[in-house]
Each structure stands twice: as C-alpha cells, then as structure tokens.
C-alpha positions in Angstrom: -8.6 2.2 14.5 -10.3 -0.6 15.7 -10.3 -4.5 14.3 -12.8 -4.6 10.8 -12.3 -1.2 9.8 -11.2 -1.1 5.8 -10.8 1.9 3.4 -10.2 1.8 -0.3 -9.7 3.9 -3.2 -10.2 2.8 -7.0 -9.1 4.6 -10.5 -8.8 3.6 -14.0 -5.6 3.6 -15.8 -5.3 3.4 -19.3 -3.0 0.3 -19.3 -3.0 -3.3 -19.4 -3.7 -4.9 -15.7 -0.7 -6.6 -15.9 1.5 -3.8 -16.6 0.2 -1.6 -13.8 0.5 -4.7 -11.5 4.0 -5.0 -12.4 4.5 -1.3 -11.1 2.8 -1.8 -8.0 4.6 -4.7 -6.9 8.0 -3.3 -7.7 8.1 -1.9 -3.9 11.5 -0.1 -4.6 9.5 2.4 -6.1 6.5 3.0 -3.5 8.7 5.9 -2.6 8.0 7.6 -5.6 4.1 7.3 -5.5 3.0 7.3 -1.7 2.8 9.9 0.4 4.1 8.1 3.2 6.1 5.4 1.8 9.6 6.9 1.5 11.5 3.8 0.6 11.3 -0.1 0.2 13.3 -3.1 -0.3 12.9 -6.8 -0.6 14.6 -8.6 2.2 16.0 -12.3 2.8 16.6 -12.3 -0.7 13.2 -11.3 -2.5 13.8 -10.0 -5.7 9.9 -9.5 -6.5 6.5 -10.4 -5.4 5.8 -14.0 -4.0 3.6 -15.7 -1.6 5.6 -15.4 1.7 8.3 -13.0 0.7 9.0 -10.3 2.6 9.9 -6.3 2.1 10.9 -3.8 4.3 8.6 -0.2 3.8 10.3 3.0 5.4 7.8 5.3 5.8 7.5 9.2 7.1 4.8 11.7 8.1 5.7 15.1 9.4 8.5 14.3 11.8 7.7 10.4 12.8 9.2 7.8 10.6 8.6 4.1 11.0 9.4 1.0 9.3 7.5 -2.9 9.2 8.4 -5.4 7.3 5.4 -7.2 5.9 4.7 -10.5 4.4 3.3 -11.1 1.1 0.0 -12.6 1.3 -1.0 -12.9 -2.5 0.9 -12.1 -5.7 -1.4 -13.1 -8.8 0.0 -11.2 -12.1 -2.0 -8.8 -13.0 -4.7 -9.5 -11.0 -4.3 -9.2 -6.9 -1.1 -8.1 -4.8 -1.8 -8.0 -0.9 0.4 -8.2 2.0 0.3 -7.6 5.7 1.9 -5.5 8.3 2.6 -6.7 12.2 3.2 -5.2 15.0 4.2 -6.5 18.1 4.0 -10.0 17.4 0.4 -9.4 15.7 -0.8 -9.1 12.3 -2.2 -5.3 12.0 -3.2 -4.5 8.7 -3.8 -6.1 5.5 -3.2 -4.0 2.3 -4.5 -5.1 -0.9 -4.4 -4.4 -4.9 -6.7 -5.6 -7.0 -6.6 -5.7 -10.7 -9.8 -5.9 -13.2 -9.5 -5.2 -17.1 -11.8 -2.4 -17.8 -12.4 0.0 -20.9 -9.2 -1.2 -23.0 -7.2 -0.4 -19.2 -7.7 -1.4 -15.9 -9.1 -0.7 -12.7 -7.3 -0.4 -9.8 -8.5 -0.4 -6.2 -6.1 -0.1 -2.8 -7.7 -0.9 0.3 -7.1 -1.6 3.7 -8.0 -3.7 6.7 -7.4 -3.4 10.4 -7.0 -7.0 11.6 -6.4 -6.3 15.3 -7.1 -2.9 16.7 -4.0 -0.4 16.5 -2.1 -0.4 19.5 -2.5 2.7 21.7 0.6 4.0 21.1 0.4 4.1 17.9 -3.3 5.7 17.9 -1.2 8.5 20.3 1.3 9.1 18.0 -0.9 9.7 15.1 -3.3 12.2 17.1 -0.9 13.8 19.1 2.5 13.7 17.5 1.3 13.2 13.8 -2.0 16.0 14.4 -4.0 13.2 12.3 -7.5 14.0 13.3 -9.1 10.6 11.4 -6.4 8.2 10.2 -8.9 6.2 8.4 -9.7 9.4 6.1 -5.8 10.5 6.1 -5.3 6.8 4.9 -7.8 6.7 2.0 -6.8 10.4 1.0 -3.2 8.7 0.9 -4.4 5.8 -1.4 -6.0 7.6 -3.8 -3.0 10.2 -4.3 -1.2 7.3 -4.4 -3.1 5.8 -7.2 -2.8 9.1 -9.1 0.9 8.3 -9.0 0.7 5.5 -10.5 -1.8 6.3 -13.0 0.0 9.3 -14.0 3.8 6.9 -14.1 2.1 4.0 -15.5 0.4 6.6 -19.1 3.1 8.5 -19.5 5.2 5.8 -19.9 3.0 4.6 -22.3 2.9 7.6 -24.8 
C-alpha cells in the first residue's frame, strides 16, 4: 500500500463510550477479537494506555507471523485511542479508535493510515506468501470482524 491510503470500519454498540474504550485499549485482549492479532502486552512497564507507551502486538495470518511494537499516539477515555506501527526505522501505519455517544451507546470506528508506503518485502509477503490479493480490503474486512468482537464481548457482558 502506498503512503495516504486509510480504511475504516464503524458499528454501534450498545454501551457507554467509555466502557467500550476501556476494552479496546486493554491490548492483552486484542487476541481475542482480531483476526490477526494473536497476542499483546505492554512493554517498559505500561500497564494501560498513555501518550508514549508502548505494546508489543504478535500477530498471525496463514503461516507468517510478525510482531511491532507501536507507540501510543493518543489515549483520551472514552473518546480516541490511536497508535502507530514502524518499520525499519519509519513510522508505517497509524491505527485509530474513535469514540462518539450515539443512541444510549456508542459508535465505534477503526481505521487506518499508511504513513510511508509499505516496504516491498512486506507487499511480497502478503501477495505471495500470505495469497492476499488487496490488503487494503483484507484489512477493513479484518476491522469490522474485529468490531463485531467487541460489540458482541462488550453486550454480553452487559446483560
């Protein structure tokens, strides 16, 4: 993917902004609602979202697995969590949460932004290795399965 391009994906859960916020930024869990995501810790001694922390996000898809360690861009409580991802010395992506009260709930929207194009190796692995034929589609399909995750973790909890 080249520099600019962004993807998102936006539901409504019946819950309060903040709650659904505090789910999404607990990123020991991210394992349980993306498809990629297979495990995450806070590192340096993070114990929960904060401007300039850092996490460490294992990830999987098919056979490849990968991990990055991003930094924590913004952390506003119940309404915006966003961090980035580097690679090679470069920031690469920027992946945001925003929060908006809507309809007694909220509404949630994941998206994505390429800050620098992906390296070629990487674009390699996911065509060839991967068999992704448009990882900007096989990301937003991601996002919004994992938002039905969350939505589905965050209301039952609430019954």
């Amino acid at each position: 993917m080249k520099k600019g391009t962004t993807g998102s994906a936006t539901i409504h859960i019946d819950a309060p902004p903040e709650k659904v916020y505090g789910v999404v930024t607990d990123v020991t869990r991210m394992g349980e609602w993306s498809p990629e995501t297979v495990k995450g810790e806070w590192l340096d001694g993070a114990t929960g979202p904060a401007v300039g922390a850092r996490f460490k996000g294992t990830n999987r898809k098919g056979l490849v697995r990968w991990s990055t360690k991003p930094r924590v861009l913004a952390a506003d409580e119940g309404r915006e969590f966003a961090f980035v991802t580097e690679t090679g010395g470069k920031e690469l992506t920027k992946w945001t949460y925003r929060f908006e009260p809507e309809s007694g709930g909220a509404k949630v929207t994941e998206s994505f932004e390429m800050l620098n194009d992906v390296p070629s190796v990487i674009t390699f692995a996911e065509k060839y290795i991967m068999r992704i034929k448009d990882r900007k589609a096989d990301l937003e399909q991601n996002m919004a399965k994992t938002l039905e995750r969350i939505k589905a973790a965050v209301e039952g909890s609430a019954a």
